[in-house]
C-alpha positions as CSV (number, residue, x, y, z in Angstrom):
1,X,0.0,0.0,0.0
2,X,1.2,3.5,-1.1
3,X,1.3,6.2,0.9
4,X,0.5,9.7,0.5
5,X,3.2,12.4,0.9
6,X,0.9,14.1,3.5
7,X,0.9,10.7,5.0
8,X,4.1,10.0,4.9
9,X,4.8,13.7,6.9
10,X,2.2,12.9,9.2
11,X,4.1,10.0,10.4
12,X,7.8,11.5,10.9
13,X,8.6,12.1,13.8
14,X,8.2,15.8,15.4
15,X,11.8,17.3,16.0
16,X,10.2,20.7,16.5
17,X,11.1,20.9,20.1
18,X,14.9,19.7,19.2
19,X,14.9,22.6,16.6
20,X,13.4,25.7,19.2
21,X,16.3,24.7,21.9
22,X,19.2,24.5,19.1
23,X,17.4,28.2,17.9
24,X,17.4,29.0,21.6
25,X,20.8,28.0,22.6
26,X,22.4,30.1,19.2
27,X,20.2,33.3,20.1
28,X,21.6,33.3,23.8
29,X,25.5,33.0,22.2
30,X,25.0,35.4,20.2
31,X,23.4,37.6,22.9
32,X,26.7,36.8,25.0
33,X,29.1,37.2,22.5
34,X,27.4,40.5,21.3
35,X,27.3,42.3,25.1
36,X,31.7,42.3,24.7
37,X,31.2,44.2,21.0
38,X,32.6,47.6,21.6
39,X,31.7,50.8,19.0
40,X,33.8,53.4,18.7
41,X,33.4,56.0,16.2
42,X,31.7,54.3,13.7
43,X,31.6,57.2,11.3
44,X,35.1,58.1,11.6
45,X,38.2,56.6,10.3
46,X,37.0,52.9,9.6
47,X,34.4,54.3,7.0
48,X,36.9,56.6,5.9
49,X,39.1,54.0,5.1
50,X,36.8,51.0,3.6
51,X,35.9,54.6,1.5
52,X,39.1,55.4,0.3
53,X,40.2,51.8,-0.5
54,X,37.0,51.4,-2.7
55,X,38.1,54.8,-4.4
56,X,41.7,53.1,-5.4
57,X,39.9,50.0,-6.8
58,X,38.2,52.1,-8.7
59,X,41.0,54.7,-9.7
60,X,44.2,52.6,-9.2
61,X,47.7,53.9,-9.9
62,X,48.3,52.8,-13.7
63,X,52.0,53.6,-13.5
64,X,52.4,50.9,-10.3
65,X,49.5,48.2,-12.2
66,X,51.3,48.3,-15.7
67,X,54.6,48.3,-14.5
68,X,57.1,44.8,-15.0
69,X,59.7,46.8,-12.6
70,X,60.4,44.8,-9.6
71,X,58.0,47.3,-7.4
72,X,55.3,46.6,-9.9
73,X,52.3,44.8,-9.7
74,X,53.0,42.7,-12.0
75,X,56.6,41.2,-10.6
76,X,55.1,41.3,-7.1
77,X,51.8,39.0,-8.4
78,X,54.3,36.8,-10.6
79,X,56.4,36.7,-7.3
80,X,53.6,35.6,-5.2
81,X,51.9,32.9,-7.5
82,X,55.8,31.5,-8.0
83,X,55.6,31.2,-4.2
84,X,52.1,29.6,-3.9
85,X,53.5,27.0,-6.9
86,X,56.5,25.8,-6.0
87,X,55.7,25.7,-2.1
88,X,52.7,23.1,-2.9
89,X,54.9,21.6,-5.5
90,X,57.7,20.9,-2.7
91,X,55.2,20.1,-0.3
92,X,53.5,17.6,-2.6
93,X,56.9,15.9,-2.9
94,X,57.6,15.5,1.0
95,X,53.8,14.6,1.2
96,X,53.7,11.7,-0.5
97,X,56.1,9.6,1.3
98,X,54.8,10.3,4.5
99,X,51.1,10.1,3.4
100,X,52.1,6.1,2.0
101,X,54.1,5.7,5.9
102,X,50.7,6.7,7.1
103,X,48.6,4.7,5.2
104,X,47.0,1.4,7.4
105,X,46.6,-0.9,4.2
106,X,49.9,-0.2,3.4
107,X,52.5,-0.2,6.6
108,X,51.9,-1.8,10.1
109,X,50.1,-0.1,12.1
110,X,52.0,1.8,14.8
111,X,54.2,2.8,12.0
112,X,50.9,4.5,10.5
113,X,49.8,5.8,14.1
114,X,53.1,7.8,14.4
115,X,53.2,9.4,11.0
116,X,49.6,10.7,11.4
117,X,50.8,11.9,14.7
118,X,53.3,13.9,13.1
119,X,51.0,15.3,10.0
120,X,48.9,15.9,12.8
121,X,51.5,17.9,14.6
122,X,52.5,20.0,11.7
123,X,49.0,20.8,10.8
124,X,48.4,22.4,14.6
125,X,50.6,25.2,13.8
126,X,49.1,28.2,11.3
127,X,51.0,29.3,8.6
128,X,52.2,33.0,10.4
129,X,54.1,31.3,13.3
130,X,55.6,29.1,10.8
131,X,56.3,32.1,8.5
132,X,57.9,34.3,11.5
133,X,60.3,31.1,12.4
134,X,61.6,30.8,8.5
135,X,62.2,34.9,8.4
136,X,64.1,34.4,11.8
137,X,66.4,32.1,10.0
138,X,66.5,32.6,6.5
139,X,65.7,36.5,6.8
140,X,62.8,37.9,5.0
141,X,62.1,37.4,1.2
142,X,60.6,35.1,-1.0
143,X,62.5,32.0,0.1
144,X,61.0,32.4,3.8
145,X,57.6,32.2,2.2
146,X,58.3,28.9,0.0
147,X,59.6,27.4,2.7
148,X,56.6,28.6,5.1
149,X,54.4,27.4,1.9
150,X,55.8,24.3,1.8
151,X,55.4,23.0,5.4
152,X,52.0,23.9,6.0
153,X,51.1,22.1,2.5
154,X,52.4,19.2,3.8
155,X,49.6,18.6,6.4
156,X,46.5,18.9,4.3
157,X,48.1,17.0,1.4
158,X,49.1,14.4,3.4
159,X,46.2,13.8,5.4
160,X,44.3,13.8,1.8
161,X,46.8,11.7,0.2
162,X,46.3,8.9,2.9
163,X,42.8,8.7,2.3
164,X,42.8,7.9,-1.3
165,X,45.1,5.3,-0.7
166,X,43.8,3.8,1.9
167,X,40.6,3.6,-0.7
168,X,43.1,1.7,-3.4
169,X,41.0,-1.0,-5.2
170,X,42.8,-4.3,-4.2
171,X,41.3,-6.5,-6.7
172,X,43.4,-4.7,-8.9
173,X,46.7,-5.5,-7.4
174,X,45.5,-9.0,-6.8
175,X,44.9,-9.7,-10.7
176,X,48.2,-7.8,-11.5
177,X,50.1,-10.2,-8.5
178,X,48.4,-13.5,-10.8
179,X,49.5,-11.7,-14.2
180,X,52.9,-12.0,-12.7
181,X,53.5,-8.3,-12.9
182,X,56.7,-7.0,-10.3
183,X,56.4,-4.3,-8.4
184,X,57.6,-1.8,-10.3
185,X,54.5,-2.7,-12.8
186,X,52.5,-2.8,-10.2
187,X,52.9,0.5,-9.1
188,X,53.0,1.6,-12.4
189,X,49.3,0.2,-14.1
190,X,48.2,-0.5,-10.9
191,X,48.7,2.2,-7.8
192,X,49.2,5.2,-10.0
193,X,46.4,5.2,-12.1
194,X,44.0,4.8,-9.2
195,X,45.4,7.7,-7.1
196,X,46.6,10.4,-10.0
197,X,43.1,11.4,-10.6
198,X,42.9,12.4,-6.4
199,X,46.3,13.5,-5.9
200,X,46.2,15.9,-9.0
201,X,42.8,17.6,-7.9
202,X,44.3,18.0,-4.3
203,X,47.3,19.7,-5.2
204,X,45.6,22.5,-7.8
205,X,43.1,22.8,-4.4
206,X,46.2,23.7,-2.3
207,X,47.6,25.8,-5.0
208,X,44.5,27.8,-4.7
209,X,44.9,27.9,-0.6
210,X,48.4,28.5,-1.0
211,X,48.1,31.6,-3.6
212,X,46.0,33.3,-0.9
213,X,48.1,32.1,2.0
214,X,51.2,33.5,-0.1
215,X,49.4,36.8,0.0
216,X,48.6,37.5,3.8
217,X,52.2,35.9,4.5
218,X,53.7,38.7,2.7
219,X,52.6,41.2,5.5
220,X,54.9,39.9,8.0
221,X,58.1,39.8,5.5
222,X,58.1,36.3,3.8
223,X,58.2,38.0,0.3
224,X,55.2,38.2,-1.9
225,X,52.3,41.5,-2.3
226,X,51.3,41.5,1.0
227,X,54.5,43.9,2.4
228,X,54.2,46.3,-0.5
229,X,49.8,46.5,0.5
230,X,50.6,46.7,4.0
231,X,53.1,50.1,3.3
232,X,51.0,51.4,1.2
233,X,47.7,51.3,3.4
234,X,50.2,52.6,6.2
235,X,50.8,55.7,4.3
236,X,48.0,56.3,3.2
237,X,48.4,55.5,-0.6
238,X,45.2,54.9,-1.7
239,X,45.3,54.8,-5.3
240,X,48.5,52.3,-4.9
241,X,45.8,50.0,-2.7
242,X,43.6,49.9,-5.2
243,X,46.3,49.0,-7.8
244,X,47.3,46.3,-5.9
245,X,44.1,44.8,-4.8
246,X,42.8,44.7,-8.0
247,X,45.6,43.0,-9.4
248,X,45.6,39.9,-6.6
249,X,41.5,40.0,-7.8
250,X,42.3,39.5,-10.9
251,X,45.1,36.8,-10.2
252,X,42.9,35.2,-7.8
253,X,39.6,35.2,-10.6
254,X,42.1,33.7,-13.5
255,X,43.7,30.9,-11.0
256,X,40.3,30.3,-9.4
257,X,38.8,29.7,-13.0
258,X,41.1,27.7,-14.4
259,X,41.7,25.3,-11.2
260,X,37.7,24.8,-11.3
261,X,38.3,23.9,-15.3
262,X,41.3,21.3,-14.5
263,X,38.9,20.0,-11.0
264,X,36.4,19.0,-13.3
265,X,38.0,17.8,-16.1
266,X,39.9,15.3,-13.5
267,X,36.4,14.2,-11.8
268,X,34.8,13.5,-15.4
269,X,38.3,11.4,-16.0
C-alpha cells in the first residue's frame, strides 16, 4: 500500500522541540558574544578607510599596475603565484612519502599511528608562526615564504593523500600479482592510475589555498604582495591599494577559473 506524501509527513517524527532549543541556545551566544562588541566612532576613520580603499579600486595607480619593474604589480603578483606553486609543488613531494608511511593498508600499524601523529602535529601550527620562524632564519624574502608554503602544504596534502590510498582498489593489485606483474608494474598500471586522478585535484586545491596564503604571509616579511599592501595602506596611498588589490582579484579570478576547469575535467576522467 502506497502512501500519501501528507501521510508519509504525518508519520515522521516531530523534532520541532529539538529545533526551538538549538534556535534558543544560538540566540543566547549570540546575545553573550554581542554584550563584549565595543563601538567606537563608527563614522570616523574605519568608514573613511573602507571609502578610500573602494576609491583606489576604482582609480588605481596605472604607472604601479602596468609596471614589469620589480616594485610593480605585475613582478610582485608573478612573485607571489611562483611562491604559492612551487611551495605546494615541494610540499607535494615531502607529502607523498609520509602520506604512504601513514597509510594502514599499506605499513603496520603503529608505523601509521606515528606518522599521522606527526602530520597531525605539523598541521596544529598556522601558517604566520611558521612564516615568523623561517624569516628568523632565513631573513625575510621570498624563500622564507616557500619554505613557510611548503610545510603547511604538507599537512593537508598528506592527510588527503592517505585517504585515497587507503581507498586503493585491491582487486586490482591481486589480478596484477596473478599476471605476474613486479612491483615496479605494479605500481605503475596498478597504484598510480587509481590515485593520480585524487592527488592531481588535491594539489591544484592547495595551490589555490596556497596563492592566498602567499598573500597574507607577505605582510609579515616572507616576500610576496602582501608587504608592498601593507606600506601602502600605512601611508595612506590609496590609489597604490587599489592597484594592488585589484591585481591579486584578478590573479585570484584567473587561477580560481582555471583550477575549477582542471577539478572537473579530472572528476569527469
Amino acid at each position: 500500500m502506497k502512501l500519501t506524501c501528507s501521510e508519509m509527513l504525518s508519520r515522521e517524527p516531530k523534532k520541532w522541540h529539538m529545533v526551538l532549543l538549538t534556535v534558543l541556545i544560538t540566540v543566547l551566544v549570540l546575545s553573550w558574544s554581542a554584550s563584549a562588541l565595543e563601538v567606537n566612532d563608527t563614522e570616523g576613520s574605519g568608514l573613511v578607510v573602507a571609502k578610500n580603499i573602494m576609491l583606489g579600486i576604482l582609480h588605481p595607480t596605472k604607472s604601479l599596475l602596468f609596471s614589469f619593474g620589480t616594485n610593480g604589480v605585475c613582478y610582485l603578483l608573478l612573485e607571489t603565484m611562483c611562491i604559492a606553486f612551487l611551495g605546494t609543488l615541494v610540499g607535494a613531494v615531502l607529502a607523498i612519502p609520509i602520506s604512504f608511511l601513514a597509510a594502514s593498508n599499506i605499513v603496520p600499524k603503529p608505523v601509521a599511528v606515528l606518522c599521522r601523529v606527526f602530520v597531525m602535529a605539523v598541521r596544529t601550527i598556522p601558517a604566520f608562526v611558521y612564516g615568523l620562524m623561517f624569516i628568523m632564519v632565513t631573513g625575510p624574502g621570498a624563500f622564507a615564504g616557500l619554505l613557510t608554503m611548503s610545510v603547511c602544504s604538507i599537512g593537508m596534502l598528506a592527510k588527503m593523500f592517505v585517504e585515497s590510498i587507503e581507498e586503493l582498489d585491491k582487486g586490482i593489485l591481486e589480478s596484477l600479482d596473478a599476471s605476474g606483474c613486479n612491483l615496479l608494474e605494479k605500481i605503475r598500471y596498478g597504484i598510480i592510475p587509481q590515485l593520480m586522478p585524487s592527488f592531481s585535484s588535491t594539489l591544484i586545491y592547495r595551490f589555490d589555498m596556497n596563492l592566498r596564503d602567499a598573500t597574507v604571509l607577505g605582510l609579515v616579511g616572507a616576500g610576496g604582495i602582501g608587504a608592498p599592501l601593507i606600506f601602502a595602506m600605512s601611508s595612506y596611498r590609496w590609489n597604490d591599494v587599489g592597484a594592488i588589490l585589484l591585481g591579486l582579484i584578478i590573479l585570484v579570478l584567473i587561477v580560481e577559473w582555471i583550477s575549477n576547469k582542471l577539478r572537473t575535467k579530472l572528476m569527469r576522467g
